[in-house]
C-alpha positions in Angstrom: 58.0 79.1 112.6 58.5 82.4 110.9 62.1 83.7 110.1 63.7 86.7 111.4 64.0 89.3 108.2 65.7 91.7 110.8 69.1 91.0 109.1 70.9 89.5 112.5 70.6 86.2 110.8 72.5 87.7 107.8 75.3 89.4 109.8 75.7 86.5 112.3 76.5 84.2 109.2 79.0 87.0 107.9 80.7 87.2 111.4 80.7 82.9 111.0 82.4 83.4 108.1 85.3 86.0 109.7 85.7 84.1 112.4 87.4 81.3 109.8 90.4 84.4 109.0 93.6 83.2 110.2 95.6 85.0 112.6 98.1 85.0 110.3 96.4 86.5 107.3 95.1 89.0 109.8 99.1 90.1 110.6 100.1 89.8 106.9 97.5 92.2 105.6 98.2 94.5 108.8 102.1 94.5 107.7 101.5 94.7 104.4 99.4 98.1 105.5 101.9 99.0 107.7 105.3 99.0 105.2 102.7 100.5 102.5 102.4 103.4 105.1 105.9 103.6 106.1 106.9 104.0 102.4 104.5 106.6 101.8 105.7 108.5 105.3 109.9 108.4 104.7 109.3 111.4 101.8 108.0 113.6 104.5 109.8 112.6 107.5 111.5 116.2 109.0 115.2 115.6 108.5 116.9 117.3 112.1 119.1 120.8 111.1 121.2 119.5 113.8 123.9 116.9 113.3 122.2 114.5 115.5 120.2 110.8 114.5 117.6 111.5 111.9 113.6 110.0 112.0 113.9 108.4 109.0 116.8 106.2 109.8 115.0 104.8 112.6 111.8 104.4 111.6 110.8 100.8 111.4 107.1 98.2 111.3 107.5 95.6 114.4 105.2 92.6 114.9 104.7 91.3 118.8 102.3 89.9 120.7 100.2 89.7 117.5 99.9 93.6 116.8 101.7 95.5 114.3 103.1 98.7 115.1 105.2 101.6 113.4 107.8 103.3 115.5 110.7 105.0 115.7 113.5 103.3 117.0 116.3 105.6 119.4 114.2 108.9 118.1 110.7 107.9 119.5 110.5 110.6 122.0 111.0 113.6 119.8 108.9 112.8 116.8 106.2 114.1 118.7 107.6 117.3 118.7 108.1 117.4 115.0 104.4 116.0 114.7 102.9 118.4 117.0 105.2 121.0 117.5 106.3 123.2 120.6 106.5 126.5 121.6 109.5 127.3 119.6 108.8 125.0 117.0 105.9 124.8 113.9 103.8 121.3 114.2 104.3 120.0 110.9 101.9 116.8 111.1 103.4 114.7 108.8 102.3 111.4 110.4 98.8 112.5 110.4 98.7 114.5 106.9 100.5 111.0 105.3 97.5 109.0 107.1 95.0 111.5 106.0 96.1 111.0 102.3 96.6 107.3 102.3 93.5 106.2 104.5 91.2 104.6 101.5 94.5 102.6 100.5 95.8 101.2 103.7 92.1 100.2 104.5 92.1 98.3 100.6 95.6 96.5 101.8 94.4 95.4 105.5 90.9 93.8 104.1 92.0 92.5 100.6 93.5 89.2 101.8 90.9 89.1 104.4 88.2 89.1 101.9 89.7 86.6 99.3 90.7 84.2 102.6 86.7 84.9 103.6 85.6 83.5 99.7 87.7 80.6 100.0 
């Protein structure tokens, strides 16, 4: 019977092998990513001209129901403004820019202990 040199017999072996990544691992390199990116976004957080509850004390990485998110805590409705900016105000895109500049690195952190878990 002659073989299939299409590659699928390749790639299904390669998904075999990612199948064996525990959860786990999965969430630690996805926090790991996730506080790498927070660290690299507190520099450029806005700080409010007003004297009201600033971004950056409220920015924080939560894990539930097995996804990993950054938020921010009591201030999550306005950072959008700051982010994207209003009538009166200039968009300043500092979560995107910081996302932008980091992207190759965060990436690195979220499939390094995949791939040494997927060598064994």
């Amino acid at each position: 019977m002659p073989t299939n040199q299409n590659g699928f017999e390749e790639m299904s072996g390669k998904l075999g092998e990612l199948a064996k990544v525990s959860k786990k691992v999965t969430l630690e390199s996805l926090e790991e990513a996730a506080n790498f990116y927070v660290s690299k976004l507190l520099p450029v957080i806005p700080k409010s001209l007003l004297k009201k509850k600033h971004m950056i004390d409220h920015i924080k990485v939560t894990l539930e129901n097995e996804q990993v998110t950054v938020t921010f805590e009591g201030t999550a409705f306005y950072w959008r403004f700051a982010e994207n900016g209003t009538k009166q105000q200039k968009a300043q895109h500092f979560a995107a820019s910081t996302w932008e500049q980091n992207q190759k690195q965060i990436e690195n952190i979220m499939t390094e202990k995949i791939i040494k878990e997927m060598e064994g």
